[in-house]
C-alpha positions in Angstrom: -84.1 45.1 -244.8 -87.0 46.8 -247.2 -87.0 46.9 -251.1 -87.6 49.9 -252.4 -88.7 50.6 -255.8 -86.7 53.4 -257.7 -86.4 55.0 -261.2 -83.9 54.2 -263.3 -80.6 56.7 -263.9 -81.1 58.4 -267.2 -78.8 56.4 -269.6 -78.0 53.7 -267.0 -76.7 51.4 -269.9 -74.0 53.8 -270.9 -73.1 54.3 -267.3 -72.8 50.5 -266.7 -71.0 49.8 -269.6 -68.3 52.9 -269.1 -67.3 50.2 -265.8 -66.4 46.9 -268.2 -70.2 46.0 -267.4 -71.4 45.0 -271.0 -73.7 42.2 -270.0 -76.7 43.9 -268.1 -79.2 42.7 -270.4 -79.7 39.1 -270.7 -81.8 37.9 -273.9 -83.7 41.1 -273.8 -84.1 41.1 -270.8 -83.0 43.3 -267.7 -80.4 41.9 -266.0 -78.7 44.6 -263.9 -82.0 46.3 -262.3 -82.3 49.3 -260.9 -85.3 49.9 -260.4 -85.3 48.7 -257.1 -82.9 48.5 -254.7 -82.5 47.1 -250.8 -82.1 49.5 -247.5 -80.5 48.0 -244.5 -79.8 49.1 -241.1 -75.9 49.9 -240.4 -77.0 46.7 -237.1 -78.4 44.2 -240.4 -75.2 44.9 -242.0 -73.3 44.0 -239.0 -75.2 40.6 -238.3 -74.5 39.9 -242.4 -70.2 40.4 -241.9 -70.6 38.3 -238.9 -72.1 35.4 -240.4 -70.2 35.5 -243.5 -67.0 35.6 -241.4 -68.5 32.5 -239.4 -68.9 30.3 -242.0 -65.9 30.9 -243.6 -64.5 29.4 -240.5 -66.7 26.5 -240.3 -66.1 25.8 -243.8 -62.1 25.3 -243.2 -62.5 23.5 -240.6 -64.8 21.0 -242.6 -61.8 21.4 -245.4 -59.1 20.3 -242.9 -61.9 17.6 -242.2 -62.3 16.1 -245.3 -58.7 15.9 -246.0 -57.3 14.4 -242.6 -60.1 12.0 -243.3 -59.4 11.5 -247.1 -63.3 12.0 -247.6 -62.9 12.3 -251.6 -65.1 9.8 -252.4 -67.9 11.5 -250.9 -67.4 14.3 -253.0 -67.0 12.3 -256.0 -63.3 13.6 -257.3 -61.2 11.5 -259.2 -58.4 9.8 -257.4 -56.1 10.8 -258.6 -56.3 14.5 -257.8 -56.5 13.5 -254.3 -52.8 13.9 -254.1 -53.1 17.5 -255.7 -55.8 18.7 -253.4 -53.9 17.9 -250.4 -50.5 19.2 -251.9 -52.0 22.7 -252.7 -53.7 22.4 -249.1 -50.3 21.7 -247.3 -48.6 24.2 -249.4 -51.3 26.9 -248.1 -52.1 27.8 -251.8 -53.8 31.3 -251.1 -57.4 31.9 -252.1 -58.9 34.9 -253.7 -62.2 34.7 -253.4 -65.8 32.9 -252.7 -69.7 33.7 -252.6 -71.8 32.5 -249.7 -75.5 32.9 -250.8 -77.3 33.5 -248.1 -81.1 33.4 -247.3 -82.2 36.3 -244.9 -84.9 38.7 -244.5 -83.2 41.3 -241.9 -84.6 38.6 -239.0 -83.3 36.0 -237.3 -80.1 34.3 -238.6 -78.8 34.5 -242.7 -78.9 30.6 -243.5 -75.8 29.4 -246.1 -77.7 28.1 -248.9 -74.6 27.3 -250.4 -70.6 28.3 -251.7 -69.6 29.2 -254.8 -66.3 28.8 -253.8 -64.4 27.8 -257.1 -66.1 30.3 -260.0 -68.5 32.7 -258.6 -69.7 35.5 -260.4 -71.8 38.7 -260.1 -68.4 40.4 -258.9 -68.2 43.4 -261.0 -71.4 44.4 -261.0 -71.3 43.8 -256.8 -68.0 45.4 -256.3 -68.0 48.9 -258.8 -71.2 48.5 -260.8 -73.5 48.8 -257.0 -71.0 51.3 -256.3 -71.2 53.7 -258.7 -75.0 53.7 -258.8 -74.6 54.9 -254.8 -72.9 57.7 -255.5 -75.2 58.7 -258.1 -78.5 57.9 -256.3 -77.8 57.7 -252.5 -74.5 59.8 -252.0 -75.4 60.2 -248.4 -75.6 55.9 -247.6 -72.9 53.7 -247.1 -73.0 50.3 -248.6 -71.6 46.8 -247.7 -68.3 46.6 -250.6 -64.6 46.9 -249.8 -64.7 44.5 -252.7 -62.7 45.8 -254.9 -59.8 47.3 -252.4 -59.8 43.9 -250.8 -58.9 42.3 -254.0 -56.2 44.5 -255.0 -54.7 43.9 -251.6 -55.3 40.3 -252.1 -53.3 39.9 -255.1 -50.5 41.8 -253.4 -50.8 39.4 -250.4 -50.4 36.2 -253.0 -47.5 37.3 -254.9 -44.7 35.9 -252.8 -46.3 32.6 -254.2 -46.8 33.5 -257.6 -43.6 33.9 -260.2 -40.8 36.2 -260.0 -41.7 38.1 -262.6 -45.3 38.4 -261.7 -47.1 36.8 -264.8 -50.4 35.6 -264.2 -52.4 34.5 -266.8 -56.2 35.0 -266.3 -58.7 31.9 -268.5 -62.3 31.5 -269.2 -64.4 30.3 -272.0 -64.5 33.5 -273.8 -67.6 32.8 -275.7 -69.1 33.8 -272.0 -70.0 37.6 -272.2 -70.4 37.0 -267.9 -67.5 35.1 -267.6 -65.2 37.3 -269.6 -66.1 40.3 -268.1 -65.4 38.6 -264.3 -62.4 37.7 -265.7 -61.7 41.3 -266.9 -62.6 42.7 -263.8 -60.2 40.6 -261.9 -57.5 41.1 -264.2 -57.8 44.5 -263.8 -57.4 44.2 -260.1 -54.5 42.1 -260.2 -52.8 44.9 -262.4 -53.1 47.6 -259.8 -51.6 45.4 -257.2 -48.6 45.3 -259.4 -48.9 41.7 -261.7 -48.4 41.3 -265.0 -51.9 40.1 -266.1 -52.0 38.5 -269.6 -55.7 37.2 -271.0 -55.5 34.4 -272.4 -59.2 31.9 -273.3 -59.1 28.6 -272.4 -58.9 27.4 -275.9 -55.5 29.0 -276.4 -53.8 27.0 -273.4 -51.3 24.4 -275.2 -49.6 21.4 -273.3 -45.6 20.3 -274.7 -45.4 17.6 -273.3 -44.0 18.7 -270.3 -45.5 21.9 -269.3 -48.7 24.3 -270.4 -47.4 27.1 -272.5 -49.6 30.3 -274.2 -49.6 31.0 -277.6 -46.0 31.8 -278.3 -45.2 28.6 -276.6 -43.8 31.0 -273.2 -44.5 28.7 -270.5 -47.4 29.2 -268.2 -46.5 29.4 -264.5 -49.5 30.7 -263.1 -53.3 30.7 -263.8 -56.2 32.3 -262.5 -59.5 30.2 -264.3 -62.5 30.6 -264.1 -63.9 27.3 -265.5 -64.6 24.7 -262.6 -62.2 22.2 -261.3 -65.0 19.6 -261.9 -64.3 19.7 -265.3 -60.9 20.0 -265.9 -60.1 16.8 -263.4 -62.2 15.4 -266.5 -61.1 16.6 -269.4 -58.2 15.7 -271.6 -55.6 17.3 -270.4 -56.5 17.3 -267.1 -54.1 15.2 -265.9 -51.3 17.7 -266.6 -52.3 19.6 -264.0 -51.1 16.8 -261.6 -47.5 17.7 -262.4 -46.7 20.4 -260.4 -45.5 22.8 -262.7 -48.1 25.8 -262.9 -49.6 27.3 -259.8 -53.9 27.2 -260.0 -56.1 30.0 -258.3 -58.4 28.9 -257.0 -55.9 26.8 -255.5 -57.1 22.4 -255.6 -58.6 22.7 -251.9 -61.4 24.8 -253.3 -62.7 21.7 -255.6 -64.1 20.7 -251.8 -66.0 23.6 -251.0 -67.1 24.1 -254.3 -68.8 20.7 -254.1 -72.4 20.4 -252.8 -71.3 17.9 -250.7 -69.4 20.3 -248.0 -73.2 21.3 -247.2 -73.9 17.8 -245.4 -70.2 17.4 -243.6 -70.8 20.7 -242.2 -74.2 19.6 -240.3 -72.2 16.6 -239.3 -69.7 18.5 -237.8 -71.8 21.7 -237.1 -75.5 20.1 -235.9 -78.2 23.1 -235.1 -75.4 25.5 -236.2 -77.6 29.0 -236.7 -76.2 29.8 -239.9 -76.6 26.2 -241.3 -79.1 24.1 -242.8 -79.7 20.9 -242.6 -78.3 18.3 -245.0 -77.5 15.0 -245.6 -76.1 12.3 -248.1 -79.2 10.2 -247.8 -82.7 11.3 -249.3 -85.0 9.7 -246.6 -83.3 12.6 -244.3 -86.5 14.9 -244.6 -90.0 13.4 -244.8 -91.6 16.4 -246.2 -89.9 20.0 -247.4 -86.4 19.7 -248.8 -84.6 20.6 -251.6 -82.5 18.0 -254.0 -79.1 19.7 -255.1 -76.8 17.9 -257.4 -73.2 17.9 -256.0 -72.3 19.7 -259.0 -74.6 22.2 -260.7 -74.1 25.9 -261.6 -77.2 28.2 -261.5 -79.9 26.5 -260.5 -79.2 23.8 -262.7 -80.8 20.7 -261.8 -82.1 21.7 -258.7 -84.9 20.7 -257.0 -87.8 22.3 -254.3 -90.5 19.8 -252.4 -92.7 21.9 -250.5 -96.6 22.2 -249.8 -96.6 18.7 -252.0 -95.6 20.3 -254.6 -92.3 20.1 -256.5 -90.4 22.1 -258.8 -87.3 21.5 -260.8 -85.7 23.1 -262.8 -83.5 22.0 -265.7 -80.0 21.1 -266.8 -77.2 18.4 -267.6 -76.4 17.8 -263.8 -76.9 15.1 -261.4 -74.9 12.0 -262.9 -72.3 12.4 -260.2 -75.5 12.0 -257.5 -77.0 14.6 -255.1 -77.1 16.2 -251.7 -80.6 16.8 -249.6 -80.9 19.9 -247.8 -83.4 21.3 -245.4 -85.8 23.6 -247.8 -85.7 27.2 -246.1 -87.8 29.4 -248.1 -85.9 32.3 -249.8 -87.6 35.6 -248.9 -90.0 37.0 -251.0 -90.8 40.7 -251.1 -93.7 41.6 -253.4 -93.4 38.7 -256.4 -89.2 38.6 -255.7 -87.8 35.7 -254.2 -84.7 37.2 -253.3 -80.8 35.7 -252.2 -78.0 37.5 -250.6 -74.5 36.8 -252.4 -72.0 37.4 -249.8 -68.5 37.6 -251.1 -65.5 36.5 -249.3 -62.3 38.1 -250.2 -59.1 35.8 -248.9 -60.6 35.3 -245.8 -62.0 38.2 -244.9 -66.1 39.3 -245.8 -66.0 41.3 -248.1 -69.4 43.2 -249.4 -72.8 41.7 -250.4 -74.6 41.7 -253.8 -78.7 40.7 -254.3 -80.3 38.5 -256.9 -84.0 38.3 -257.4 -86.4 35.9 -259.2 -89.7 35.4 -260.1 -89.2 31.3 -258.8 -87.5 30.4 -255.8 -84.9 29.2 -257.6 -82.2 31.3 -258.6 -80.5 31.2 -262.7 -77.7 33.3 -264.2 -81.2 35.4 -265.4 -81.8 36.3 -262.4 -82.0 39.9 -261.4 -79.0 41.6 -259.8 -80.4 45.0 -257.3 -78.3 46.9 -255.7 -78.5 47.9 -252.2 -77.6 50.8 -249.6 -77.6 51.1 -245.7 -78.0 54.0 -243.6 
């Protein structure tokens, strides 16, 4: 695994945004970067799909876990979405999708920082943005992304659940230029495995009293969101969703791995694993480096590094819910980058890998997406 620094593609904007991609640049500032990129070995490549694969395992295991146990409370969900956790769980409600981020620097084991498992982005611009750029810089590489073929043949797997007449409707808050172009994106590949995929922003979602409905009052049978579970279990009409009239991707289950609290139950159940940190509920666990994570927070947001007596935190509206405490494993760093693998899951299967960077170990929805290549 090296960086390698690169010049930019001669009207790389225009190029991005001919894929969807509108949202490279980030308050000025460069968001989708190419002037560098990573270079694997086809045997680092190998050793990534491996560990991606094993902890997808691990982590339904710790989901069947939590639910023969009824380990809610731990995870802080409302009770009375228990009941709709473990119905979508027993009706094996399909997933589409999840991010592992990993920390790895091409030795020894990738570590599972965490999994974005309910609402990860970074998908378009890992699946066809990274893509594209390969073909036009490094025709004669190979990269790690069957993303986008997986997900068309995921959707076509998951319609035998979803209505006869194949109308999903596909949510976010659309005021979110990186949310609505996810959103797109998947939309997109849900109409080329065959589905009727309506848009539709969360705002417009309506509730008659006895079922949601869209803006022409047509009832709404199935949704794809991306806006967290965390917050609709909380929200005003969240109850609705415990009457089992519309079918939810991702399916209720997800709300566990989602949480930061899967990251201790898995060293419970998985002690020394090699692709695990350590972690625990209780914050005397780790006398000296460790980093605080709420059990819900979104880039970076209200997280927490103690290391070399020194800590820092950054900011955010997390933490009321109360926090997890996880071995700190220093991200790599290659020049001033402190760099994280995002390793996407696609149903079950691994799927491709995209790469953030920052200038702080802790990585924000600023922080740099490179692409990479292997050989």
């Amino acid at each position: 695994m090296q960086r390698e620094e690169r010049v930019p593609r001669v009207d790389w904007p225009g190029k991005v945004e001919a894929l969807g991609f509108d949202f490279h640049t980030i308050d000025g500032a460069v968001y989708w970067d190419e002037r560098a990129c990573y270079r694997f070995t086809a045997a680092e490549i190998d050793k990534l799909e491996a560990a991606t694969g094993e902890l997808q395992e691990r982590c339904i295991e710790a989901v069947t876990r939590v639910i023969e146990r009824r380990e809610y409370e731990r995870f802080r969900i409302p009770e009375p979405f228990h009941a709709l956790i473990e119905r979508s769980w027993n009706a094996d409600e399909g997933s589409v999708y999840g991010r592992f981020d990993l920390a790895w620097d091409g030795t020894g084991e990738p570590r599972m920082l965490e999994y974005n498992a309910d609402t990860p982005t970074a998908l378009l611009e890992a699946s066809v943005v990274q893509w594209y750029w390969m073909k036009d810089c490094v025709p004669a590489a190979d990269q790690f992304n069957s993303i986008h073929e997986k997900l068309i043949a995921r959707w076509g797997e998951l319609r035998g659940g979803l209505p006869a007449d194949g109308r999903v409707y596909f949510t976010c808050d659309a005021e979110s230029a990186e949310d609505r172009g996810t959103v797109d994106y998947l939309r997109d590949t849900a109409t080329q495995a065959g589905l009727d995929a309506r848009a539709i922003d969360i705002s417009g979602i309506g509730w008659d009293g006895q079922r949601f409905v869209d803006l022409e009052e047509r009832a709404i049978a199935a949704l794809f969101k991306l806006y967290p579970w965390e917050w609709l279990v909380r929200e005003e009409f969240g109850a609705n969703l415990l009457a089992p009239a519309m079918r939810v991707i991702e399916p209720a289950w997800k709300m566990l791995l989602s949480n930061k609290a899967i990251l201790p139950v898995l060293w419970e159940m998985f002690p020394g694993h090699p692709n695990l940190l350590a972690a625990s509920f209780e914050p005397g666990r780790f006398a000296t480096d460790f980093v605080k994570k709420p059990i819900y927070s979104r880039e970076g947001a209200n997280v927490s590094i103690t290391a070399d007596g020194k800590t820092l935190e950054a900011p955010g509206d997390y933490g009321d819910e109360g926090y997890i405490w996880q071995a700190y494993h220093p991200l790599p760093t290659f020049g001033a980058n402190h760099t994280v693998i995002g390793s996407w899951i696609v149903g079950e299967e691994p799927a491709g890998i995209g790469i953030r960077e920052d200038d702080t170990p802790i990585t924000r929805d600023t922080s740099r997406f490179v692409p990479h290549y292997f050989e």
